[in-house]
C-alpha positions in Angstrom: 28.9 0.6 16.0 26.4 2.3 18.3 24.5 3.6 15.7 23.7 -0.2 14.2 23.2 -1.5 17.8 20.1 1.4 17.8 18.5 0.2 14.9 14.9 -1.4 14.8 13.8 -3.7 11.7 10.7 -3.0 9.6 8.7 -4.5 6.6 6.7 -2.7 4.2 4.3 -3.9 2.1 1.2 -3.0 -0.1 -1.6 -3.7 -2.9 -3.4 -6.3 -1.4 -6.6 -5.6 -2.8 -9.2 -7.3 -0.6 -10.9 -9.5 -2.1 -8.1 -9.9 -4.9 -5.4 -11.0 -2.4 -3.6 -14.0 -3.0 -4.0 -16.3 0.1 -0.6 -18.0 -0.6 1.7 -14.8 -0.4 -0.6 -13.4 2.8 0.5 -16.9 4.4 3.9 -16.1 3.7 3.7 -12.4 4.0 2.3 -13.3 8.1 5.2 -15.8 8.5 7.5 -13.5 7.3 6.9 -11.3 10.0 6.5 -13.6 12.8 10.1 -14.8 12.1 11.4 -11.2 11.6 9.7 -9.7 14.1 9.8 -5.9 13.0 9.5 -3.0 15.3 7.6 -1.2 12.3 5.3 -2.7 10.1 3.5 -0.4 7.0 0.6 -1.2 4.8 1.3 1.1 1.7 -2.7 1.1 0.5 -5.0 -0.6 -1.2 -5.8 -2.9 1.7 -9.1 -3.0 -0.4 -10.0 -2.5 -3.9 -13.2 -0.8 -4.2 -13.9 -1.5 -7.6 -17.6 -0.7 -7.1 -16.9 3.0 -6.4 -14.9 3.3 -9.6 -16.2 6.5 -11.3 -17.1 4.0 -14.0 -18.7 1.6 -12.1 -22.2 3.1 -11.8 -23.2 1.1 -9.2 -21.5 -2.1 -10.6 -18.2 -4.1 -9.6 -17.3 -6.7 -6.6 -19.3 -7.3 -3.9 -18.0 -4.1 -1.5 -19.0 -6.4 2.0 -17.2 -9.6 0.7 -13.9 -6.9 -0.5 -14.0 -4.7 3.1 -14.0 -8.0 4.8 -11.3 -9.3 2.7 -9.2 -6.2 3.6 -10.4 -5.6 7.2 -9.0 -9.5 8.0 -5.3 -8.9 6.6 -4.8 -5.6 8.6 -6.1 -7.7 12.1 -3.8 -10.1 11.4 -0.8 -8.4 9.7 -1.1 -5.6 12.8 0.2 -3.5 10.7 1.6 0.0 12.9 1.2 2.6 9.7 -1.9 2.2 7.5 -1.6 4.1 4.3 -4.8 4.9 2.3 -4.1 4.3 -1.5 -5.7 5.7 -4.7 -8.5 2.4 -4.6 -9.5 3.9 -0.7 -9.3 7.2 -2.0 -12.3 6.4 -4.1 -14.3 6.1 -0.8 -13.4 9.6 -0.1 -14.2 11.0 -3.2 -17.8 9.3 -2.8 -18.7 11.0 0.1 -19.1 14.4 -2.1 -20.8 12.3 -4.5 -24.4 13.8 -5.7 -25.9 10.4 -4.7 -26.9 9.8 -1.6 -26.9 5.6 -1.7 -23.3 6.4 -2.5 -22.2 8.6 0.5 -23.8 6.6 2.6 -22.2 3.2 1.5 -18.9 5.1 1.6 -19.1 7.2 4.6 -20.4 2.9 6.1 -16.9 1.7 4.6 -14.7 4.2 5.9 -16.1 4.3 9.7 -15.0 0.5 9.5 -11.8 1.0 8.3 -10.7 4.1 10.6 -12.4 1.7 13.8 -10.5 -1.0 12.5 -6.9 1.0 12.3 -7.8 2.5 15.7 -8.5 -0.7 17.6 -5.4 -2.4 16.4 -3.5 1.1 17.2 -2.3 1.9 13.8 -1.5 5.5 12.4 -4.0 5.6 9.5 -2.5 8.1 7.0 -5.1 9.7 4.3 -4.3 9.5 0.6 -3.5 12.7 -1.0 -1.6 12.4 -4.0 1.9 13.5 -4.2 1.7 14.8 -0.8 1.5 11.8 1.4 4.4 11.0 3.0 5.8 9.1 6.1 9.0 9.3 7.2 11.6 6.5 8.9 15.3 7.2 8.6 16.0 9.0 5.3 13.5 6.9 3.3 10.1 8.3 2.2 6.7 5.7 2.9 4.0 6.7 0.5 1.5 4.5 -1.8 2.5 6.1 -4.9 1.6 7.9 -7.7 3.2 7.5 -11.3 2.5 4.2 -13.2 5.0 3.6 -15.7 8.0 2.0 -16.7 10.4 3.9 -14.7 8.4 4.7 -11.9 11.0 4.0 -9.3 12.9 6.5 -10.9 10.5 9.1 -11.2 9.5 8.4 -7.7 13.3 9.1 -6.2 13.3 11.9 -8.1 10.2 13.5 -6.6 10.9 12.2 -3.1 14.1 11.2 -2.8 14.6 7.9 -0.7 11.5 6.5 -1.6 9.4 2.8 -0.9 5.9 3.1 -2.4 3.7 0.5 -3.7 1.0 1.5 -6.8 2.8 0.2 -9.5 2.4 -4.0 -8.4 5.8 -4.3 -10.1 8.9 -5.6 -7.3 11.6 -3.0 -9.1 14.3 -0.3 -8.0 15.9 2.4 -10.2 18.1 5.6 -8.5 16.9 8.8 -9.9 19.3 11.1 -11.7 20.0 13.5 -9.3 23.6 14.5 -7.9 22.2 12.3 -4.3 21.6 9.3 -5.9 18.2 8.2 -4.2 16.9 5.1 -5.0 13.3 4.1 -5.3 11.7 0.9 -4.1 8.5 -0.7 -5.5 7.3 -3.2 -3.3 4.6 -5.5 -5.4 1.7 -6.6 -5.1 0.0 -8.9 -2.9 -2.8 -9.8 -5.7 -3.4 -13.3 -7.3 -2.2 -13.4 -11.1 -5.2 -12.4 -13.5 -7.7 -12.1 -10.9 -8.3 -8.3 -11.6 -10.6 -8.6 -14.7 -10.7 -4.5 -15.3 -6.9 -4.7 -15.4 -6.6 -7.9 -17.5 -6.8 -6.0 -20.7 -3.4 -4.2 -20.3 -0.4 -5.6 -21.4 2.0 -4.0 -18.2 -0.2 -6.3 -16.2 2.3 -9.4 -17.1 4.3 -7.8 -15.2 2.9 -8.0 -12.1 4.9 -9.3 -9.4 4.6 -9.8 -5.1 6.8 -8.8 -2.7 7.7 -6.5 0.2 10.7 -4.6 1.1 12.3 -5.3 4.8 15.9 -4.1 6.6 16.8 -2.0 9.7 16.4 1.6 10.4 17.1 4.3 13.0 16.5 8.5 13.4 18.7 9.2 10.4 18.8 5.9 7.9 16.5 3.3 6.6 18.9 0.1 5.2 16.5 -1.5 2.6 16.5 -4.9 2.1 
């Protein structure tokens, strides 16, 4: 009994995708947590979507300002208290060692705002780095993701453990096949249905799905909801 009574509540969410978001489910996403009020609330990455600093791009794809902004505005008001850089910031990264200097200097721009932005609103703003970004509550694993593909959730508890990621914008669970039985959680998307033209010519994108994952926690277990 004393160990539920110690327990704090926390939501997780991810793949909003700036200027891709889907204004309905941020609506609900933001009334969600003013009615559950959670101790802990993670961003999983891809706040924004970058699509101009695709290595394909060549200087093409969304309008970066209108897409920051997009993204900046969720994280003020989702106050979000972990901020995980996904694989669409990690572009922004990469472009600083880019042989173009218009290009580190329009990513180096983007990246001061977003690292002011997490520090003003006091959030822990966690890098993206493959495989080996992690954050830990209870015995569950926090961490954008990696592997896209039809059991990802699988794969992912089998790599991690415990695991909640986002990455794959599909809402699924599957327990890996190990002798511990971990489960992994994919929490969605935050994105509007067809909006992502680059992604539209894939078929796993009808499968696309919102969500966010939410329950109770303490030092040693996470209860997913």
């Amino acid at each position: 009994m004393s160990s539920y009574i110690k327990r704090k509540k926390f939501m997780a969410l991810g793949c909003s995708h700036g200027i891709y978001a889907d204004p309905k489910a941020i609506k609900k996403v933001l009334k969600f947590k003013e009615e559950f009020k959670p101790h802990t609330t993670i961003h999983l990455g891809d706040f924004v979507d970058m699509s101009a600093f695709m290595s394909s791009a060549d200087g093409g794809g969304d309008d970066v300002k209108l897409d920051l902004d997009g993204g900046i505005e969720f994280l003020q008001l989702l106050e979000p208290d972990i901020v995980l850089a996904g694989n669409h910031e990690a572009r922004l990264w990469r472009d600083i060692r880019s042989n173009s200097p218009i290009r580190v200097q329009a990513a180096e721009s983007v990246i001061d705002e977003i690292e002011t932005t997490c520090f003003k609103l006091g959030a822990q703003f966690i890098p993206y780095n493959g495989v080996f970004q992690m954050h830990k509550l209870g015995n569950f694993t926090f961490t954008h993701g990696t592997i896209y593909n039809e059991n990802a959730c699988r794969d992912m508890a089998e790599t991690y453990g415990n695991v909640i990621f986002a990455h794959t914008h599909k809402v699924s669970q599957q327990y890996g096949r190990r002798i511990d039985n971990p489960i992994g959680i994919s929490v969605g998307t935050l994105t509007r249905r067809g909006a992502m033209e680059y992604a539209n010519t894939r078929r796993s994108t009808l499968a696309w799905s919102q969500g966010l994952v939410y329950g109770e926690y303490n030092d040693n277990e996470l209860i997913p909801t």
